[in-house]
C-alpha positions in Angstrom: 23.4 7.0 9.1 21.2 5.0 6.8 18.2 2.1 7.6 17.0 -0.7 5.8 13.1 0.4 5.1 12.0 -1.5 3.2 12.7 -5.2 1.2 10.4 -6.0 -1.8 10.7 -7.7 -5.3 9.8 -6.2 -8.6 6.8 -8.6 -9.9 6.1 -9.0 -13.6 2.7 -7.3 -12.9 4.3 -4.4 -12.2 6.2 -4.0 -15.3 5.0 -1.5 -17.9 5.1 -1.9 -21.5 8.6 -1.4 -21.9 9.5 -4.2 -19.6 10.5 -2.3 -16.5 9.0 -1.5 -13.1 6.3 1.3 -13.9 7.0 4.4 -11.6 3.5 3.8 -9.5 5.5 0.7 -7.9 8.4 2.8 -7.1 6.2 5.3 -5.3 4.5 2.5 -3.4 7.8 1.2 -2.3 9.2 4.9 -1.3 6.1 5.3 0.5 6.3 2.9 2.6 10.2 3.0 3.2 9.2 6.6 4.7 6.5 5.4 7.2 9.7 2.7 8.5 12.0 5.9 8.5 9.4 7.7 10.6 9.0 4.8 12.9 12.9 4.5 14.0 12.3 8.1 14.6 9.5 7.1 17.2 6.2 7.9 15.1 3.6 5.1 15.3 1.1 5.0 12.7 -1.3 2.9 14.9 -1.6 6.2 17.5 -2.9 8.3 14.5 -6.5 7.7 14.8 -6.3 8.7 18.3 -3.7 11.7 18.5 -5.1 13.3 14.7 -1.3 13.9 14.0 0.9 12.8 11.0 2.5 13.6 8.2 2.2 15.5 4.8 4.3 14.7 2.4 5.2 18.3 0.7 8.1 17.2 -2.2 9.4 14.3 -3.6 12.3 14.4 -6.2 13.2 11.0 -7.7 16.3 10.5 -10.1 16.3 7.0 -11.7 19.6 5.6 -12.1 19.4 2.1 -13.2 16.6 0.2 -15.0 14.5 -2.5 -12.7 13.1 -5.1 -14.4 10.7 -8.2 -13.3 12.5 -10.4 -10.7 14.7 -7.8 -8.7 15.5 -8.0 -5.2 15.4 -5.1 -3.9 16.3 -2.9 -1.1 15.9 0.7 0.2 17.9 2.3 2.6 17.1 5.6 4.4 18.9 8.5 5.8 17.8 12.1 7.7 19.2 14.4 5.3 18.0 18.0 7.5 15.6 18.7 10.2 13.2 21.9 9.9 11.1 23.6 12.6 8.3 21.7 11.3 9.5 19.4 8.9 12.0 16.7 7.9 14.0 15.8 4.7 15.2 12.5 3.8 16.7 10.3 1.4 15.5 6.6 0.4 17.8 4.7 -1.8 16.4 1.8 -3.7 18.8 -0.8 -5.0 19.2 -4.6 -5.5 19.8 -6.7 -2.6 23.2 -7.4 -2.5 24.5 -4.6 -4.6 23.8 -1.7 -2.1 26.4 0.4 -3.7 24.5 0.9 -6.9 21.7 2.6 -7.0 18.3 1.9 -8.7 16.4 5.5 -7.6 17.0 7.8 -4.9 14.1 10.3 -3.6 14.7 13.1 -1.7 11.6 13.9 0.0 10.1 16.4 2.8 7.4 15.3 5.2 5.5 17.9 7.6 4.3 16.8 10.8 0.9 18.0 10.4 -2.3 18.5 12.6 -5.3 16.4 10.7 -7.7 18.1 12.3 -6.5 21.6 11.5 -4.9 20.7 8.7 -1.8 23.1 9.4 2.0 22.0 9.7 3.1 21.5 13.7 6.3 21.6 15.1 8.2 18.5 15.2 7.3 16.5 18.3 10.9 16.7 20.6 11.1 12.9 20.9 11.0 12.8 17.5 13.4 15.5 17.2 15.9 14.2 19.6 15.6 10.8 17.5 16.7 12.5 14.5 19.4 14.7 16.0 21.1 11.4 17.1 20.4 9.8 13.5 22.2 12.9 12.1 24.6 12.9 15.0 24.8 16.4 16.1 24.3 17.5 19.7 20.8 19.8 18.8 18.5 21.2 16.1 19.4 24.9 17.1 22.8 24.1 16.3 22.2 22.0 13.0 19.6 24.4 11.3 20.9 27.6 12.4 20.2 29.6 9.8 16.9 27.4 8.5 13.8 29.2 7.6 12.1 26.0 8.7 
């Protein structure tokens, strides 16, 4: 089941030299596709400051597909790809808007729920887990990651 995270347009400024979008703007816009992930998933950023939970962001794999240039309209959609113990994996697709079918980039990433004042991994809240059970569609974690050394 994918989401619409996020909705942007590639500005000249953020063109390199060769005329296309420069892979710090792609970042930027996968960065904050994941934070609207995490949110349908019932994490709120604004409770950070006072719970001193969140997220680490431990891999990131991006394979660019189709050249973006100045003017785009574009579009990421996001999916729950596998839930760990402590972590989850996702995919963000970023395409044009209108043309969802062809894709731009898609990164594959893993976030840890992490402790920011201990700075260790946790294990994944159940609300949040439950949340991303249904996103997947499977009846519980035990059953989907049997197996997982997450």
């Amino acid at each position: 089941m994918e989401f619409e995270t996020a909705r942007t347009v590639a500005y000249p400024w953020q063109c390199d030299s060769m005329g296309h979008f420069a892979t710090q703007h792609y970042m930027k816009v996968f960065d904050d596709a994941s934070y609207h992930l995490l949110g349908r998933l019932g994490f709120a950023l604004c409770d950070v400051a006072r719970t001193r939970r969140g997220w680490a962001d431990v891999s990131h794999s991006i394979e660019y597909r189709s050249e973006v240039l100045a003017g785009d309209l574009l579009l990421v959609l996001s999916s729950v790809e596998r839930i760990g113990r402590t972590s989850i994996t996702y995919k963000s697709r970023l395409t044009r808007a209108g043309e969802t079918e062809k894709n731009c980039a898609v990164l594959t990433g893993v976030a840890v729920h992490f402790d920011l004042e201990r700075r260790v991994a946790l294990e994944l809240p159940a609300d949040i887990r439950a949340a991303a059970c249904r996103v997947l569609q499977v009846e519980s974690l035990e059953k989907f990651t049997q197996g997982s050394a997450d």
